[in-house]
N, C-alpha and C positions, 0 to 999 in steps of 0.2 A: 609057691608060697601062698596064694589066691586060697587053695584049696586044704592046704597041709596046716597051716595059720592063718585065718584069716584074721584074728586079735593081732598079731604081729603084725602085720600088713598094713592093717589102718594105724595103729600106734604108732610104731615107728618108723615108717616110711611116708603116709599118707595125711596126715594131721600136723606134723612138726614140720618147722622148718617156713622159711620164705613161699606167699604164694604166687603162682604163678602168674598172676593179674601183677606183681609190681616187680620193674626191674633189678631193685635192689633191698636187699632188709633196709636199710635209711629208707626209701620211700616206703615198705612198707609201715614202718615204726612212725615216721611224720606222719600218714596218715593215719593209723591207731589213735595216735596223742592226740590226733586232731576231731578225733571224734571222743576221746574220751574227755576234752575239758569242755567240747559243747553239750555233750549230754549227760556228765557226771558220774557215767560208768568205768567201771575198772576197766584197763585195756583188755585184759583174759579175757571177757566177756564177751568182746566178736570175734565171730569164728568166721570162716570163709570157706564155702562148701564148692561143690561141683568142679566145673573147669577152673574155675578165679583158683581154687585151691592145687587143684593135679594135674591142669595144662590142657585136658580133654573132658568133649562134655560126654557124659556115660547116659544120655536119659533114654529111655524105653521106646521115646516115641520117632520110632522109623519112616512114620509116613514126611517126617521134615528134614530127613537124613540128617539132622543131627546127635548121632551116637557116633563117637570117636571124632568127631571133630572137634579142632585143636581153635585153643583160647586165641582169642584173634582181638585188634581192634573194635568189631564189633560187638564182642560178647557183651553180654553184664557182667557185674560184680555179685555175686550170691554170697548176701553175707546175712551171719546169722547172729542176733543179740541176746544170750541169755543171761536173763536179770527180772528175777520176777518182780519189782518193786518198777521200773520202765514199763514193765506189758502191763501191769496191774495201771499206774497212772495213763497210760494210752490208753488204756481200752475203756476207762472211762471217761476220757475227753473223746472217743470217739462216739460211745452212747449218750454224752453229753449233745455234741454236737446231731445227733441221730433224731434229737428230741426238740431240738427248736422247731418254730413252725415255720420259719422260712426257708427251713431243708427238708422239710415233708415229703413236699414233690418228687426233690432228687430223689431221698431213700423209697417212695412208693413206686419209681418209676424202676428202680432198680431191680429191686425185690421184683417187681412185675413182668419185666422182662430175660431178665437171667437166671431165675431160679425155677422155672417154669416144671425142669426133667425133675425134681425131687419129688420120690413119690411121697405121697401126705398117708399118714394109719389111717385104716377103715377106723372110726369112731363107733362105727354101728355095732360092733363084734365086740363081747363083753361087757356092755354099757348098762346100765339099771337107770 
């Protein structure tokens, strides 16, 4: 099916249904409700991806042997909130918060240390 359908595959086996991070649809729905009256989003609006969703995690990255391993106690939760009216007000309490000066530091130190691999454009190439 992987390969013959893969629209079928995600639709309706992969996406629907109880995820595998909660025991029972009641715990999952208690906790849906429980996020949607704290932060005022429709319940549809989290999705829950990766392992929390199909049981195993699928990610690429083989040097931490985790591909195919199964959702366990220590997993996370991957969950996803689409609502552009939430990212839109986050993202400007986050640039809010980006801009005070007594979080300078932090974000200069950040920037300074973790972003170091992005290569930056030649400026000099095409410039008047």
């Amino acid at each position: 099916m992987a390969f013959d359908n893969p629209d079928a595959l995600i639709n309706h086996w992969l996406l629907p249904g109880t995820p595998t991070g909660f025991a029972t649809y009641a715990q999952y729905a208690r906790f849906i409700d429980y996020l949607a009256d704290r932060t005022g989003i429709h319940p549809q609006q989290f999705l829950f991806r990766g392992s929390t969703k199909i049981g195993f995690s699928i990610s690429p990255n083989r040097k931490q042997r985790k591909t195919w391993q199964s959702f366990g106690p220590n997993s996370d939760l991957d969950l996803a909130i689409v609502d552009s009216h939430f990212y839109e007000t986050l993202d400007e309490q986050v640039r809010r918060w980006d801009r005070l000066p007594e979080n300078r530091a932090q974000v200069y130190r950040y920037r300074t240390c973790c972003i170091r691999s992005v290569p930056r454009p030649d400026r000099s190439e095409g410039t008047t």
